[in-house]
Backbone as JSON, one array per atom type, in Angstrom:
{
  "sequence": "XXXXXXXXXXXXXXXXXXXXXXXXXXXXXXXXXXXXXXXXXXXXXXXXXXXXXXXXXXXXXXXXXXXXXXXXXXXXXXXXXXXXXXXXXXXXXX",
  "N": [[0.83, -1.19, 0.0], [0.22, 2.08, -0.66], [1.34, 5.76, 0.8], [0.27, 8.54, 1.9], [1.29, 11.59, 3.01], [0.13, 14.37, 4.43], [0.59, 18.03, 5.27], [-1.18, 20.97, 6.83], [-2.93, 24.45, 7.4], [-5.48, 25.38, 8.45], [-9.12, 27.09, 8.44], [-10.62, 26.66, 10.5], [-11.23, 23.93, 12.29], [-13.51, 22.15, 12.3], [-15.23, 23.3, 10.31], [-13.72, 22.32, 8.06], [-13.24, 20.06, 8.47], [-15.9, 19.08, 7.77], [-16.22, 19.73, 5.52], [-14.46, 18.1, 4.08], [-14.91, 15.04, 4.95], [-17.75, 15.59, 3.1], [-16.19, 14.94, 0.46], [-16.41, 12.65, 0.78], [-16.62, 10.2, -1.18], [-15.58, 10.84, -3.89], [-12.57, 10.7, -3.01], [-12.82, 8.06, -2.56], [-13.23, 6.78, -4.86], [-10.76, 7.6, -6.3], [-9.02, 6.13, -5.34], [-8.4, 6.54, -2.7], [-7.86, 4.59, 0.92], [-7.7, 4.53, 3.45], [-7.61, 6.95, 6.59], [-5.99, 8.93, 8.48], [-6.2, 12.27, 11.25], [-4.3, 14.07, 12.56], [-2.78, 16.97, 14.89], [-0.82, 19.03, 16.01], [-0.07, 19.32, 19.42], [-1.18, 21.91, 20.53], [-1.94, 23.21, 18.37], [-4.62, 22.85, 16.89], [-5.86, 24.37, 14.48], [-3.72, 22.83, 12.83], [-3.54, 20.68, 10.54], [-2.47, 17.36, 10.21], [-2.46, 14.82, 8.32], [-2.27, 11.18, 7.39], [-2.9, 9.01, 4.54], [-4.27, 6.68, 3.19], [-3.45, 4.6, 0.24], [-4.01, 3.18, -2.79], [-2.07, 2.85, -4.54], [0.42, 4.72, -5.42], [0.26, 5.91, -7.94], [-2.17, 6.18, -7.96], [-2.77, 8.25, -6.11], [-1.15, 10.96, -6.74], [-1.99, 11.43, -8.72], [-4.83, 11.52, -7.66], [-3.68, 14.04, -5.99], [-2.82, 16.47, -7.89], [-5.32, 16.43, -8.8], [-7.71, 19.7, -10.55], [-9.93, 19.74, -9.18], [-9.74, 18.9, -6.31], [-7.92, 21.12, -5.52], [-9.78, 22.94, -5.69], [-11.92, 21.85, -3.95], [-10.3, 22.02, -1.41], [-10.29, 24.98, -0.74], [-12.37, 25.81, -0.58], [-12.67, 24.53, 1.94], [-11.39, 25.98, 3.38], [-8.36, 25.75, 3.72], [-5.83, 27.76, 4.54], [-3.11, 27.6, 3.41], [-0.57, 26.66, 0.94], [-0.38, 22.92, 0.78], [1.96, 20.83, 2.64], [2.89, 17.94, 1.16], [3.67, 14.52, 1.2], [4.8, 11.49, -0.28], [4.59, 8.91, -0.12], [6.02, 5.31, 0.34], [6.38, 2.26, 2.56], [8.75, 0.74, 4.43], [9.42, -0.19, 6.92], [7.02, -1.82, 9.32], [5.63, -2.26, 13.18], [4.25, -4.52, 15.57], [4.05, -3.19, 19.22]],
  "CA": [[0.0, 0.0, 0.0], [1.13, 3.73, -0.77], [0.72, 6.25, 1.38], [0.19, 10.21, 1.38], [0.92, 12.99, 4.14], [-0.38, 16.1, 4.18], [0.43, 18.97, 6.51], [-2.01, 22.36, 6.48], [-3.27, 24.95, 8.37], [-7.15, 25.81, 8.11], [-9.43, 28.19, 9.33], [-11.6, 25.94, 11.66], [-11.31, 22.31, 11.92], [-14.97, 21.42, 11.87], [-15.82, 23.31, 9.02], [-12.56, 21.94, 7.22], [-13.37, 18.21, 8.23], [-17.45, 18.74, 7.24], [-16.07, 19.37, 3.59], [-13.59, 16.56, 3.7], [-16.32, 14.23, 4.53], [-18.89, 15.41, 1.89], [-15.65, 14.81, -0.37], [-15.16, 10.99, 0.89], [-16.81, 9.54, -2.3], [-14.31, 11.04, -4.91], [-11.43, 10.29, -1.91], [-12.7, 6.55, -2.47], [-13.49, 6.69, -6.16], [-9.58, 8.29, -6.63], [-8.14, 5.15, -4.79], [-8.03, 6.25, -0.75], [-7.94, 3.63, 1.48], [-8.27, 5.09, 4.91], [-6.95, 8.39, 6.77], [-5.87, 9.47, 10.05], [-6.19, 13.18, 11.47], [-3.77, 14.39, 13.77], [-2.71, 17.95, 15.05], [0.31, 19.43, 17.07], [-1.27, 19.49, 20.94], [-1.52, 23.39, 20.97], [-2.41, 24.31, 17.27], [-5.99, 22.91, 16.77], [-6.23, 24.04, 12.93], [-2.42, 22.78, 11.92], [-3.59, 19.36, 10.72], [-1.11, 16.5, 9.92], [-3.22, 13.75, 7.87], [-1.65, 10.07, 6.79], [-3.76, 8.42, 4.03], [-3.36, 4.8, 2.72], [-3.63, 4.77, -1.29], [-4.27, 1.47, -3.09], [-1.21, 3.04, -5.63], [1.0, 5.74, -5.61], [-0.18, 6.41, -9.07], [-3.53, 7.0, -7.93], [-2.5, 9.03, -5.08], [-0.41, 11.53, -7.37], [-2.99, 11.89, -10.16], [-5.57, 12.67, -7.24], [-3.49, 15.0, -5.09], [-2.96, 17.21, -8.87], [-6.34, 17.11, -9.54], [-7.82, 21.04, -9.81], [-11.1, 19.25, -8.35], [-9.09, 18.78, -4.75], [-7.68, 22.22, -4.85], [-10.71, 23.97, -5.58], [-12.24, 21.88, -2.16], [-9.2, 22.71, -0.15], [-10.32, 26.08, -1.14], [-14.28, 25.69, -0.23], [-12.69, 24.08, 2.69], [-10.52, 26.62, 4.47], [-7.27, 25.5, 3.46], [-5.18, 28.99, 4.21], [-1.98, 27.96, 2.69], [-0.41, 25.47, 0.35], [-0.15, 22.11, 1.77], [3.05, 20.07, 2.23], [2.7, 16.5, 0.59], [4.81, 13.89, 0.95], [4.09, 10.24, -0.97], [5.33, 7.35, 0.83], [6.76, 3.83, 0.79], [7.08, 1.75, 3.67], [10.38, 0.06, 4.94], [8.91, -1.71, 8.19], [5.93, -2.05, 10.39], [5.63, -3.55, 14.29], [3.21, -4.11, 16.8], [4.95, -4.23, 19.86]],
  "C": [[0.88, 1.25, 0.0], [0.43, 4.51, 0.27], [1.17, 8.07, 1.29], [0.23, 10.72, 2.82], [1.03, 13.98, 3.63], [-0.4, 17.11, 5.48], [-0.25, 20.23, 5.96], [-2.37, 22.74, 7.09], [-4.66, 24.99, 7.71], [-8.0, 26.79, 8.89], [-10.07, 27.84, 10.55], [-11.53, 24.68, 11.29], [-12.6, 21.99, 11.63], [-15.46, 21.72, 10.49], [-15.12, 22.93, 7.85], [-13.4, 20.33, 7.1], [-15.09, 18.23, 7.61], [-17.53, 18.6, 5.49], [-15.29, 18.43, 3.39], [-14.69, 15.54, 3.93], [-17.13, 14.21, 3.43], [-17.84, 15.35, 0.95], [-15.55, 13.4, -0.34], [-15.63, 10.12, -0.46], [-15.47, 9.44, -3.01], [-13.59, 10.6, -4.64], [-11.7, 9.1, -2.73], [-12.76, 6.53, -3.65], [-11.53, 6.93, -6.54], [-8.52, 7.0, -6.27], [-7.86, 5.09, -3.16], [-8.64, 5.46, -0.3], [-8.48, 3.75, 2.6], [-7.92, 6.25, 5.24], [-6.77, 8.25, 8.2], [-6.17, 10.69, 10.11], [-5.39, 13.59, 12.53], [-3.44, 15.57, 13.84], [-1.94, 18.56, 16.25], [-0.81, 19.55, 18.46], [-1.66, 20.82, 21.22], [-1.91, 24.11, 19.74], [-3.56, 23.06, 16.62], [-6.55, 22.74, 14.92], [-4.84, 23.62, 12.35], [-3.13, 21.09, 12.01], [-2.72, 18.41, 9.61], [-2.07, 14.97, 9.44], [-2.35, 12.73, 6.99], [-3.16, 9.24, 5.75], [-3.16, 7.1, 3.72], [-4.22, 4.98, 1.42], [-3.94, 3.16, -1.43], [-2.83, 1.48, -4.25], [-0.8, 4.28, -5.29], [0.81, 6.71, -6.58], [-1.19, 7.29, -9.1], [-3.28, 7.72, -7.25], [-1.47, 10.28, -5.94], [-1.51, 12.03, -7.97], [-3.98, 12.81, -9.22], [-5.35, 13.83, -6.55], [-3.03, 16.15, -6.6], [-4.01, 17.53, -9.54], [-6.71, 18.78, -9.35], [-9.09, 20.55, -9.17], [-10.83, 19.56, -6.32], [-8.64, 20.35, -4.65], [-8.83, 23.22, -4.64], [-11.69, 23.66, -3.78], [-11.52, 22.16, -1.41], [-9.62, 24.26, 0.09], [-11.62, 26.86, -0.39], [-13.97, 25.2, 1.49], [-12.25, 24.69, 4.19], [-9.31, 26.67, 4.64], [-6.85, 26.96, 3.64], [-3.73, 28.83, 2.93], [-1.61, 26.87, 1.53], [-0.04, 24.45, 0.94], [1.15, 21.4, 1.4], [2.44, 18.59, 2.0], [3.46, 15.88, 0.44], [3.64, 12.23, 0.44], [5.45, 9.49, -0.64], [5.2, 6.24, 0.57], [6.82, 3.4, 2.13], [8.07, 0.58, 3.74], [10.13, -1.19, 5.9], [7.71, -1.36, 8.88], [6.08, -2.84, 11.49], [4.74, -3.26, 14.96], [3.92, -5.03, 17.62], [4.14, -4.04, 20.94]]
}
């Protein structure tokens, strides 16, 4: 599995995550797998999201769509987001 992080600030989390939700179709139609949400302990709208792709391919094509920027946009997104596209090396549960 591939995987995608995304760091961004926003203007309000709720009304950020209410448009990521009404986006999760496309998300799943595009190839996402699952997501996390996480967020430094003192900054609230800086959010730090891990996705799981089914392809790297797909995960590329959809993070260039202008579809996604225009919701980042609708969404609250202030700035441009950092994106990194990931491989994994190892996994443990210890």
């Amino acid at each position: 599995m591939a995987h995608v992080f995304v760091q961004h600030k926003v203007k309000d989390y709720r009304a950020w995550k209410a448009v990521f939700d009404s986006f999760l179709e496309t998300r799943r139609a595009g190839g996402e797998k699952s997501y996390q949400i996480f967020h430094p302990d003192d900054e609230p709208n800086t959010l730090l999201i891990l996705f799981q792709w089914d392809s790297l391919t797909n995960a590329r094509k959809f993070m260039a769509a202008p579809e996604l920027k225009e919701t980042m946009g609708a969404a609250g997104v202030l700035e441009a987001p950092e994106v990194y596209f990931l491989e994994g090396y190892a996994r443990a549960k210890l």
